[in-house]
Biopython code that builds the backbone (N, CA, C, O; Angstrom):
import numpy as np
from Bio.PDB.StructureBuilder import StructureBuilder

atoms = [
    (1, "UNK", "N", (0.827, -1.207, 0.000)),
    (1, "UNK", "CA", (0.000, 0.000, 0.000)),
    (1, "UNK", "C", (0.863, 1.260, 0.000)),
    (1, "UNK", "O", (0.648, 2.098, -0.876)),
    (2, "UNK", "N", (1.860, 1.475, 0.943)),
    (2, "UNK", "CA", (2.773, 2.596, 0.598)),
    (2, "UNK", "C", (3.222, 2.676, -1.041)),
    (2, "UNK", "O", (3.139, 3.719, -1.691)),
    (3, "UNK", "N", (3.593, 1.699, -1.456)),
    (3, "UNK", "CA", (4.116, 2.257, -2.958)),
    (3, "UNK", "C", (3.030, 2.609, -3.710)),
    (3, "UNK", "O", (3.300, 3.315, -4.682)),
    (4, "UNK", "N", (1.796, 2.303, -3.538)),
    (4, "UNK", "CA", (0.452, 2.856, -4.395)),
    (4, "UNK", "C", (0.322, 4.175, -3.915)),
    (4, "UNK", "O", (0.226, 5.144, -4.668)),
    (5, "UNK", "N", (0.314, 4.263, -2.296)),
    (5, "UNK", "CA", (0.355, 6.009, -1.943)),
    (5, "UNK", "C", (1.301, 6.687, -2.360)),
    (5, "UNK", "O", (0.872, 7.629, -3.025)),
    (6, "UNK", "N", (2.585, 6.663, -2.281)),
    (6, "UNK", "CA", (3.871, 6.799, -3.138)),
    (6, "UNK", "C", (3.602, 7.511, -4.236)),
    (6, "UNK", "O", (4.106, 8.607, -4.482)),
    (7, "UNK", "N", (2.777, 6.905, -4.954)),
    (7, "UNK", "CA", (2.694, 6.623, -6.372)),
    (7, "UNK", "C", (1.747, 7.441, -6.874)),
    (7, "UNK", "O", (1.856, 7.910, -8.007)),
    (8, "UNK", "N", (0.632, 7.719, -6.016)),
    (8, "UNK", "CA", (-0.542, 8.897, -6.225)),
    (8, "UNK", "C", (0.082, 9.981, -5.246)),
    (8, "UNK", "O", (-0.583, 11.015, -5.298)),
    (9, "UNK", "N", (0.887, 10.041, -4.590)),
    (9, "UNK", "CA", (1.304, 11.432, -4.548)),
    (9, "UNK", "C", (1.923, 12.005, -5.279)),
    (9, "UNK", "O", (1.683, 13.210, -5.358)),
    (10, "UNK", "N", (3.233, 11.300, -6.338)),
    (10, "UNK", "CA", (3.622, 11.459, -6.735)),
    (10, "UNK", "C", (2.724, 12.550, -8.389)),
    (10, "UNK", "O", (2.891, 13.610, -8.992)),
    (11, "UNK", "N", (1.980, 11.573, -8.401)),
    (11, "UNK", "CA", (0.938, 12.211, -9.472)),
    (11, "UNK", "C", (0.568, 13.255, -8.914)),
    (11, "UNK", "O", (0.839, 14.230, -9.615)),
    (12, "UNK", "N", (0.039, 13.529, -7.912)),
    (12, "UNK", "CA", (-0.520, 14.502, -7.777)),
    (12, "UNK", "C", (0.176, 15.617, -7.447)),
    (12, "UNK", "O", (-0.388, 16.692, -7.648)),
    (13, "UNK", "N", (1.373, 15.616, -6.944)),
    (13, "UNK", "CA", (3.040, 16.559, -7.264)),
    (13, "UNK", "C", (2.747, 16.848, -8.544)),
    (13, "UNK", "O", (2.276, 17.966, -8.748)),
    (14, "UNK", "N", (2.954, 15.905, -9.739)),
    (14, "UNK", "CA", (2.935, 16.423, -10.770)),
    (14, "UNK", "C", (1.839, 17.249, -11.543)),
    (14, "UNK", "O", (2.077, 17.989, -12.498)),
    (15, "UNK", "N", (0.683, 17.029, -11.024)),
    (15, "UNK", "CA", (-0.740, 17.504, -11.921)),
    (15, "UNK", "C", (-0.633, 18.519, -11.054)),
    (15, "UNK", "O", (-1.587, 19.153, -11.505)),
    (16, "UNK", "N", (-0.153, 19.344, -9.968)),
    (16, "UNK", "CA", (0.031, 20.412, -8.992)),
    (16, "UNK", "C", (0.871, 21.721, -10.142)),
    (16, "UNK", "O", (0.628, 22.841, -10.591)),
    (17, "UNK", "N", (2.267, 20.363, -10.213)),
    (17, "UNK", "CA", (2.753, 21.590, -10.966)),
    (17, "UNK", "C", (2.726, 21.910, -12.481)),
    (17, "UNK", "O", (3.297, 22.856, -13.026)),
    (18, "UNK", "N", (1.879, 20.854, -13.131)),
    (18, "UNK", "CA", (0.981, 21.764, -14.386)),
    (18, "UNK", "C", (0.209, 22.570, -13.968)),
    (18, "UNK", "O", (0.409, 23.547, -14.690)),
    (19, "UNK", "N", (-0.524, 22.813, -13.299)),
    (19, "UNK", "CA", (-1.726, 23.693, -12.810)),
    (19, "UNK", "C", (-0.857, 24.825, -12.319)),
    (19, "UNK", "O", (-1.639, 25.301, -11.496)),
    (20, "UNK", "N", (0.289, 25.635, -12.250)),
    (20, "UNK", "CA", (0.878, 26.290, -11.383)),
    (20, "UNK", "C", (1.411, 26.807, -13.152)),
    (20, "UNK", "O", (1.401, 27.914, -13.692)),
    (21, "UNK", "N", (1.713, 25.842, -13.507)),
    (21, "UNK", "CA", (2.164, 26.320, -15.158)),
    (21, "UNK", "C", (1.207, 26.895, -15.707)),
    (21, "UNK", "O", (1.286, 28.080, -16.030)),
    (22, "UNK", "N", (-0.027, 26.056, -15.944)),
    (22, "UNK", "CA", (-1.058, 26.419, -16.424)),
    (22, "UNK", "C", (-1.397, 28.243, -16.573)),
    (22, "UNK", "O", (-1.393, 29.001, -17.543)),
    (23, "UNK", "N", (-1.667, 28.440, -15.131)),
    (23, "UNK", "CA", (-1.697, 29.415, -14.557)),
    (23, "UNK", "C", (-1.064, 30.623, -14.777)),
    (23, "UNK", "O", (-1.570, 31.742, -14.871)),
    (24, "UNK", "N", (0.335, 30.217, -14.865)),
    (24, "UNK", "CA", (1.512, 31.289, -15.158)),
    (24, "UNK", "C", (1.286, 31.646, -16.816)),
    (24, "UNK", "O", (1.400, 32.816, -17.182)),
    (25, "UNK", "N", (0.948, 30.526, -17.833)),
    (25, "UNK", "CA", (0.152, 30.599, -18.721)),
    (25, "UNK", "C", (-0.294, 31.692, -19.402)),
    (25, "UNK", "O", (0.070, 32.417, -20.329)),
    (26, "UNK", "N", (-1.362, 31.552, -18.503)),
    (26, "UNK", "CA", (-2.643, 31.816, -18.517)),
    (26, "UNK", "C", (-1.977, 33.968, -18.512)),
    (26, "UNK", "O", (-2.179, 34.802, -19.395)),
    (27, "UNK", "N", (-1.210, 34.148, -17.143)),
    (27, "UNK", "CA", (-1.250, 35.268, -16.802)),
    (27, "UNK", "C", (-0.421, 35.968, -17.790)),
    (27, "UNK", "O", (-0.640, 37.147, -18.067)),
    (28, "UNK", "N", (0.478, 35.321, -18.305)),
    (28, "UNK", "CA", (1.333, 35.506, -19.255)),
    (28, "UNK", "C", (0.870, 35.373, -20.851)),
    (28, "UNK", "O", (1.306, 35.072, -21.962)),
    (29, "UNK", "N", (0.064, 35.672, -20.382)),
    (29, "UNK", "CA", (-1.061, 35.862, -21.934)),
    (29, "UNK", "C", (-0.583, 34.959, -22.971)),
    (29, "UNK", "O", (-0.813, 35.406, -24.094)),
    (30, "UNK", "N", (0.066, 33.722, -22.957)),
    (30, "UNK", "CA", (0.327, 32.685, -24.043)),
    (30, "UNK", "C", (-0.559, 32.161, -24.658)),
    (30, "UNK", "O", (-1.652, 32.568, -24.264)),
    (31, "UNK", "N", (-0.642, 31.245, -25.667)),
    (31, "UNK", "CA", (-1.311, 31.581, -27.040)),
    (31, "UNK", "C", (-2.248, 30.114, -26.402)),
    (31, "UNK", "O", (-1.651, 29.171, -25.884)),
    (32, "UNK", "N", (-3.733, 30.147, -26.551)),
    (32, "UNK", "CA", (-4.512, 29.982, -26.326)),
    (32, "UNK", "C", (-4.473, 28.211, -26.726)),
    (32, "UNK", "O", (-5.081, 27.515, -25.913)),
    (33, "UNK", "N", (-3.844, 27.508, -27.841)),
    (33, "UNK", "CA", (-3.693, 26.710, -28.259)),
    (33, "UNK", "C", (-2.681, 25.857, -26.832)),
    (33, "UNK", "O", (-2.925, 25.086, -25.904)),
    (34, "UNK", "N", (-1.574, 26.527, -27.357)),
    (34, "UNK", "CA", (-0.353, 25.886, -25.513)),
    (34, "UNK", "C", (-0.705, 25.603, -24.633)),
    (34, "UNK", "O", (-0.383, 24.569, -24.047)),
    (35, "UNK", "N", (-1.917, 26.895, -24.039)),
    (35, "UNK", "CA", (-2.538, 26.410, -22.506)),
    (35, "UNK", "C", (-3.504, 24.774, -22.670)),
    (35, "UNK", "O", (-3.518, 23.698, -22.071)),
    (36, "UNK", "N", (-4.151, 25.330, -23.723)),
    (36, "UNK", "CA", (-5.371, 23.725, -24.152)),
    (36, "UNK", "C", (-4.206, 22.555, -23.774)),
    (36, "UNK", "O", (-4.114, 22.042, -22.659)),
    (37, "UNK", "N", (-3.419, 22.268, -24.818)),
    (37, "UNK", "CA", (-2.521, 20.809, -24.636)),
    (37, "UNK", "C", (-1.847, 21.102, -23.362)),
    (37, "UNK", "O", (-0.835, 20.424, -23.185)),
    (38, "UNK", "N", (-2.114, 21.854, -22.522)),
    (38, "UNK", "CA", (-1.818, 21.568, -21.479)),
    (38, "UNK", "C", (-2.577, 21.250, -19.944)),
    (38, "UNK", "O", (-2.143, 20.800, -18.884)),
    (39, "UNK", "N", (-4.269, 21.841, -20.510)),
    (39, "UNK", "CA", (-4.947, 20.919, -19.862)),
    (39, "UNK", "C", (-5.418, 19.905, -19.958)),
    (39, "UNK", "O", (-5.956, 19.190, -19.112)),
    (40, "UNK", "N", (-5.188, 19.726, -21.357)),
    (40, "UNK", "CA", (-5.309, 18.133, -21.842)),
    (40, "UNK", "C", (-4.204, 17.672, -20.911)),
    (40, "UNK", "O", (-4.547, 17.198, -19.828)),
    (41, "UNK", "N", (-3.058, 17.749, -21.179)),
    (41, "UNK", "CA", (-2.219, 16.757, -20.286)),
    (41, "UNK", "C", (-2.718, 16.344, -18.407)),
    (41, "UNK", "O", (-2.538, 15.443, -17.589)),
    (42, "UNK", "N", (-3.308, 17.470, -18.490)),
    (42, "UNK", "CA", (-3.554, 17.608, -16.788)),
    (42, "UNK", "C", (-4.883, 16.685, -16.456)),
    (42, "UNK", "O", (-5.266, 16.191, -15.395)),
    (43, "UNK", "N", (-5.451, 16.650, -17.844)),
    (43, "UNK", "CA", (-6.971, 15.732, -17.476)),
    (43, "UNK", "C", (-6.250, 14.241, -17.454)),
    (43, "UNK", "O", (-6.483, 13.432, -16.556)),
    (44, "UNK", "N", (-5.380, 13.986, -18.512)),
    (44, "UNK", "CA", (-4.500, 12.562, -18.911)),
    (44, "UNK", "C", (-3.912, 12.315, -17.368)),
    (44, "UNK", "O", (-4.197, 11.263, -16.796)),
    (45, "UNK", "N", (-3.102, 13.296, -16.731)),
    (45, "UNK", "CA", (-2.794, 12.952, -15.750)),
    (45, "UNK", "C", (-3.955, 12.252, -14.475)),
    (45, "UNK", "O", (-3.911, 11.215, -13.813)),
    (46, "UNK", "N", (-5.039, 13.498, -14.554)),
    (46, "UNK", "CA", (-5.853, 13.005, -13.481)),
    (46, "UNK", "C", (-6.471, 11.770, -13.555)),
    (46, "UNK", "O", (-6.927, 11.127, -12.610)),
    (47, "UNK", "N", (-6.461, 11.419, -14.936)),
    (47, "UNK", "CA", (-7.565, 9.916, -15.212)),
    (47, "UNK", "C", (-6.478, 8.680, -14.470)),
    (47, "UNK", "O", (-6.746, 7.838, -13.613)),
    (48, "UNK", "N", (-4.874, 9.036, -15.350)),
    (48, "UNK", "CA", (-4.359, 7.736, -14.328)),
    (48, "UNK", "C", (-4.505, 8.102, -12.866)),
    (48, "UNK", "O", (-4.458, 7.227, -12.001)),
    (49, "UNK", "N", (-4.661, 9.231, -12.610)),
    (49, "UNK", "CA", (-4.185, 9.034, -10.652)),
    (49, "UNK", "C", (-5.575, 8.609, -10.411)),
    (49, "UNK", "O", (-5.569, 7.711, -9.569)),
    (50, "UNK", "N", (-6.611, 8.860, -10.762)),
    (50, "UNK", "CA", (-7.877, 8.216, -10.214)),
    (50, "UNK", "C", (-8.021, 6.619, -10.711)),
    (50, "UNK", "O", (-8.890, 5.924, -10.184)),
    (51, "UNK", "N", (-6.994, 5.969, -11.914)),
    (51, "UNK", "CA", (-7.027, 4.538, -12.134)),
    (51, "UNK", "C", (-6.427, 4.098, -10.896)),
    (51, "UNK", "O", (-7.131, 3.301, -10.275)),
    (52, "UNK", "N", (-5.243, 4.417, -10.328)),
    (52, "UNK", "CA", (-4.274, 4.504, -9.791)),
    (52, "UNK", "C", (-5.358, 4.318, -8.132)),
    (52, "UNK", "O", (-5.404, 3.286, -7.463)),
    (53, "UNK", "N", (-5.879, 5.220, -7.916)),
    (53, "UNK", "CA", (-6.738, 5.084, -6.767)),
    (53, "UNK", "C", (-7.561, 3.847, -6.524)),
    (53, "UNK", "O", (-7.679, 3.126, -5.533)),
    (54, "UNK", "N", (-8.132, 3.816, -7.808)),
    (54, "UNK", "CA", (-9.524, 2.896, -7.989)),
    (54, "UNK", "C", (-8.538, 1.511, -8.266)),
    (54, "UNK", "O", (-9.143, 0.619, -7.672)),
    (55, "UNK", "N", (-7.901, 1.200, -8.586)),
    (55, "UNK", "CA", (-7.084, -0.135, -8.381)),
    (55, "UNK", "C", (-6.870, -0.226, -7.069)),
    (55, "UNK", "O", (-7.107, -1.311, -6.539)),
    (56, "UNK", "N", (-6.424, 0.780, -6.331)),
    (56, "UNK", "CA", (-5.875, -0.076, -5.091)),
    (56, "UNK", "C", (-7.414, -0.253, -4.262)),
    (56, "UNK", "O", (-7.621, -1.247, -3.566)),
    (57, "UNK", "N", (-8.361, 0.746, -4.419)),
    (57, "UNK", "CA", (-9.465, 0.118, -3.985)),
    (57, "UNK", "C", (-10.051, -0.989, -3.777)),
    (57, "UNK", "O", (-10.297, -1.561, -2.715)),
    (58, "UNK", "N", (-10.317, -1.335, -5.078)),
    (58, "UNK", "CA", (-10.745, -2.340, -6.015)),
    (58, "UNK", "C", (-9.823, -3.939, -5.295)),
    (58, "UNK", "O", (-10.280, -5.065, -5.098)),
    (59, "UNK", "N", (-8.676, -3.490, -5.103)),
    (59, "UNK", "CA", (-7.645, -4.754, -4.315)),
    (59, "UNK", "C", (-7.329, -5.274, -2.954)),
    (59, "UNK", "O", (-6.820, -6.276, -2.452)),
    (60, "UNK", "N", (-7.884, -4.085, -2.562)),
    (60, "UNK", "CA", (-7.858, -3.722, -0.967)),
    (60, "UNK", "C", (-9.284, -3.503, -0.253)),
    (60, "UNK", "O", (-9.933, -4.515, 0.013)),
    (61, "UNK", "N", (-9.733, -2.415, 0.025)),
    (61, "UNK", "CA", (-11.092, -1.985, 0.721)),
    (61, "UNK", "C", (-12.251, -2.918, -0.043)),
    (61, "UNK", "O", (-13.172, -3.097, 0.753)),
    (62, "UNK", "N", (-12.478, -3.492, -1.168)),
    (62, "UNK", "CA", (-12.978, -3.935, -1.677)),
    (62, "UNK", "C", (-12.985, -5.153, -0.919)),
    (62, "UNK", "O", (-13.459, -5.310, 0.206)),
    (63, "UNK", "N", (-12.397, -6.021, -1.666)),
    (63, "UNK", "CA", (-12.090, -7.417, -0.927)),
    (63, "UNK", "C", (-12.631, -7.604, 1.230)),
    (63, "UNK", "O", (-13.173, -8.490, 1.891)),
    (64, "UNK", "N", (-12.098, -6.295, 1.524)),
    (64, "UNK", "CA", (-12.101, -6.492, 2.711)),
    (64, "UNK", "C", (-13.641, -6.414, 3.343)),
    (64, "UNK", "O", (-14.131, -7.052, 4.275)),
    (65, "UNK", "N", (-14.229, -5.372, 2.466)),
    (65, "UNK", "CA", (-15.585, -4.991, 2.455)),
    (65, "UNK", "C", (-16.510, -6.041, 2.655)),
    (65, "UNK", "O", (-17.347, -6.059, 3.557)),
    (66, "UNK", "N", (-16.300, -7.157, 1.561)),
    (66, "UNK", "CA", (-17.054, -8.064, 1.196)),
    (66, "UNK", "C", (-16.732, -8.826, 2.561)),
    (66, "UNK", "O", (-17.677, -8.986, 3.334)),
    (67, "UNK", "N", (-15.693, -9.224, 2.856)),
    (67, "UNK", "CA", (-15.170, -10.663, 3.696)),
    (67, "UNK", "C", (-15.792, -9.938, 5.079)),
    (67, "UNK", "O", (-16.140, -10.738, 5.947)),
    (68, "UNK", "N", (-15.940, -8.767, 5.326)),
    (68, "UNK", "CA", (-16.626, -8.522, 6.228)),
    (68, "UNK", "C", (-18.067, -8.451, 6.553)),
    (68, "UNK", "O", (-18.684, -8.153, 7.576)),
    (69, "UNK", "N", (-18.401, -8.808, 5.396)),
    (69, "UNK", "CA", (-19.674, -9.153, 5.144)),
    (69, "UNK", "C", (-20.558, -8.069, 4.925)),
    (69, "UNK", "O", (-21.764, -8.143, 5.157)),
    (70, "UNK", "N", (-19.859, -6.841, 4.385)),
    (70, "UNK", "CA", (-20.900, -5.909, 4.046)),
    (70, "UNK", "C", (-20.860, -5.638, 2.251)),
    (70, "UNK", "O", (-20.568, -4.732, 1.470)),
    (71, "UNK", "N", (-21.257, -6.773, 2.219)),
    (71, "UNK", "CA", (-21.780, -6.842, 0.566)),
    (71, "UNK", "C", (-22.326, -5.577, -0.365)),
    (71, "UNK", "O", (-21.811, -4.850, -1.214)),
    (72, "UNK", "N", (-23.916, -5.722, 0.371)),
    (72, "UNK", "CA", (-24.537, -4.263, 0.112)),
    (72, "UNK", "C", (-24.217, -2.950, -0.434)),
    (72, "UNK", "O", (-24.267, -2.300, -1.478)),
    (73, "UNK", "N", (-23.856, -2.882, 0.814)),
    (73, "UNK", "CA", (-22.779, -1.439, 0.639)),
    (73, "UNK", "C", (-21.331, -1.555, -0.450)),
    (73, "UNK", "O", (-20.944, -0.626, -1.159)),
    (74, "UNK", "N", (-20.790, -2.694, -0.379)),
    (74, "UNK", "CA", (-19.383, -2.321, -1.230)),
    (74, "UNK", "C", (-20.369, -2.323, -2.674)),
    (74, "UNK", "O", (-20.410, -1.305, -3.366)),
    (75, "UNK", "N", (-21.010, -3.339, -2.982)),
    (75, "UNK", "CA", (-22.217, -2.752, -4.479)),
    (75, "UNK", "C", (-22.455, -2.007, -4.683)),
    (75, "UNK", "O", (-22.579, -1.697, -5.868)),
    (76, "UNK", "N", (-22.757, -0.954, -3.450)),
    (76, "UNK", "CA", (-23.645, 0.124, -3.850)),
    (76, "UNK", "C", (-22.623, 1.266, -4.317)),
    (76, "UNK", "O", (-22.730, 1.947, -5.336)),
    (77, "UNK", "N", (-21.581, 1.330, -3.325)),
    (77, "UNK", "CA", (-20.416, 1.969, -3.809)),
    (77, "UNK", "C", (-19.801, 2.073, -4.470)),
    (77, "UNK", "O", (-19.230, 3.114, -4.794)),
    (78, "UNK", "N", (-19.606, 0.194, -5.266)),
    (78, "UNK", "CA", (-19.213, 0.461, -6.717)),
    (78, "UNK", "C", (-20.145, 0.980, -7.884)),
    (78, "UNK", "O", (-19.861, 1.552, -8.937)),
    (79, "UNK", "N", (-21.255, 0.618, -7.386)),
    (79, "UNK", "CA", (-22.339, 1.543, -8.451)),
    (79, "UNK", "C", (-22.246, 2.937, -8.251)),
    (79, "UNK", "O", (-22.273, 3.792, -9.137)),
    (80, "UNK", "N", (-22.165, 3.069, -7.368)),
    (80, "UNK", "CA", (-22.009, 4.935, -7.160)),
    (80, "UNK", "C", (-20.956, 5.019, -8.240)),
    (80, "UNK", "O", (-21.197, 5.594, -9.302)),
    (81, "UNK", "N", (-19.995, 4.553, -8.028)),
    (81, "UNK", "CA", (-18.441, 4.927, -8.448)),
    (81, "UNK", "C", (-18.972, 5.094, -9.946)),
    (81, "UNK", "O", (-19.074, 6.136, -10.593)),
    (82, "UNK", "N", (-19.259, 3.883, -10.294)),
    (82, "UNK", "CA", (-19.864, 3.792, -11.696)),
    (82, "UNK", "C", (-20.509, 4.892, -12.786)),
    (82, "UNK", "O", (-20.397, 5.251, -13.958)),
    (83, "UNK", "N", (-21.283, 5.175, -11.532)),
    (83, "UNK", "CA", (-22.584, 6.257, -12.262)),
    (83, "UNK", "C", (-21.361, 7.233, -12.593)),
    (83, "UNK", "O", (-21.051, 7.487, -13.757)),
    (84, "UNK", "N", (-20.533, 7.884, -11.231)),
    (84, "UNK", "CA", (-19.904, 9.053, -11.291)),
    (84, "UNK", "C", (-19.414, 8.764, -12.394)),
    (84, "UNK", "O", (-19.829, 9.653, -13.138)),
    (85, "UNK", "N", (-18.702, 7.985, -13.061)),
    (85, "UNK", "CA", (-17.551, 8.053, -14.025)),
    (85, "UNK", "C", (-17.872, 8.197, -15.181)),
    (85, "UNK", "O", (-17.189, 8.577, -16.132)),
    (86, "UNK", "N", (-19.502, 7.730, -15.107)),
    (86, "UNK", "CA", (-20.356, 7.857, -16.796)),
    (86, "UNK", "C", (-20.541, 9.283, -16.853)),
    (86, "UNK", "O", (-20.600, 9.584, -18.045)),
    (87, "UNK", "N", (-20.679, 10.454, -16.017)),
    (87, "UNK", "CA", (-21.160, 11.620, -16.217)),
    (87, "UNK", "C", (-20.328, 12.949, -16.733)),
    (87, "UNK", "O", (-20.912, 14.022, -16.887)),
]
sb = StructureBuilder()
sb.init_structure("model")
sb.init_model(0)
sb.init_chain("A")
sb.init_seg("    ")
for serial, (resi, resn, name, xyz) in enumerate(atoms, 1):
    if name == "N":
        sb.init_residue(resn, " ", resi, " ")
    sb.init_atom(name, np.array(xyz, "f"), 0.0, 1.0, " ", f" {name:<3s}", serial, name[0])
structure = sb.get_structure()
C-alpha cells in the first residue's frame, strides 16, 4: 500500500505543478492553443491518478468490504463509483 500512496502522490506533485504552469500561462497571456494541450495533459494525468486510486481500492477496501460481510454497501459503492464516471 505505501508504494500505491507513493505513487498517487507522486501524481498529484505532478498535476500540482501543471496547474501552477497552467496558470503562469494563462497570466502571461500565451497563445490559447499551448494552454489547451496543457490541460489536456492535466486531465491525462488526473484519469491515471484516479485509475491509480480505484485499483488499489478495487484490491484492498474492496475485498475487505465483502469478507466482512458488508456486501450491500461495497455494491452500492461500486455503483455509485460507476454512475460518477459515466457523467
Amino acid at each position: 500500500m505505501q508504494t500505491d500512496k507513493k505513487d498517487a502522490l507522486n501524481r498529484l506533485a505532478t498535476i500540482e505543478g501543471h496547474i501552477r504552469a497552467i496558470r503562469k500561462m494563462v497570466d502571461d497571456d500565451q497563445y490559447c492553443v499551448d494552454v489547451l494541450k496543457q490541460t489536456y495533459a492535466v486531465e491525462r494525468a488526473l484519469q491515471r491518478f484516479e485509475s491509480t486510486i480505484l485499483e488499489g481500492h478495487l484490491r484492498s477496501c474492496v475485498p475487505e468490504g465483502f469478507k466482512a460481510g458488508r456486501d450491500a454497501e461495497m455494491i452500492h459503492e461500486l455503483a455509485e463509483l460507476f454512475e460518477l464516471s459515466r457523467k
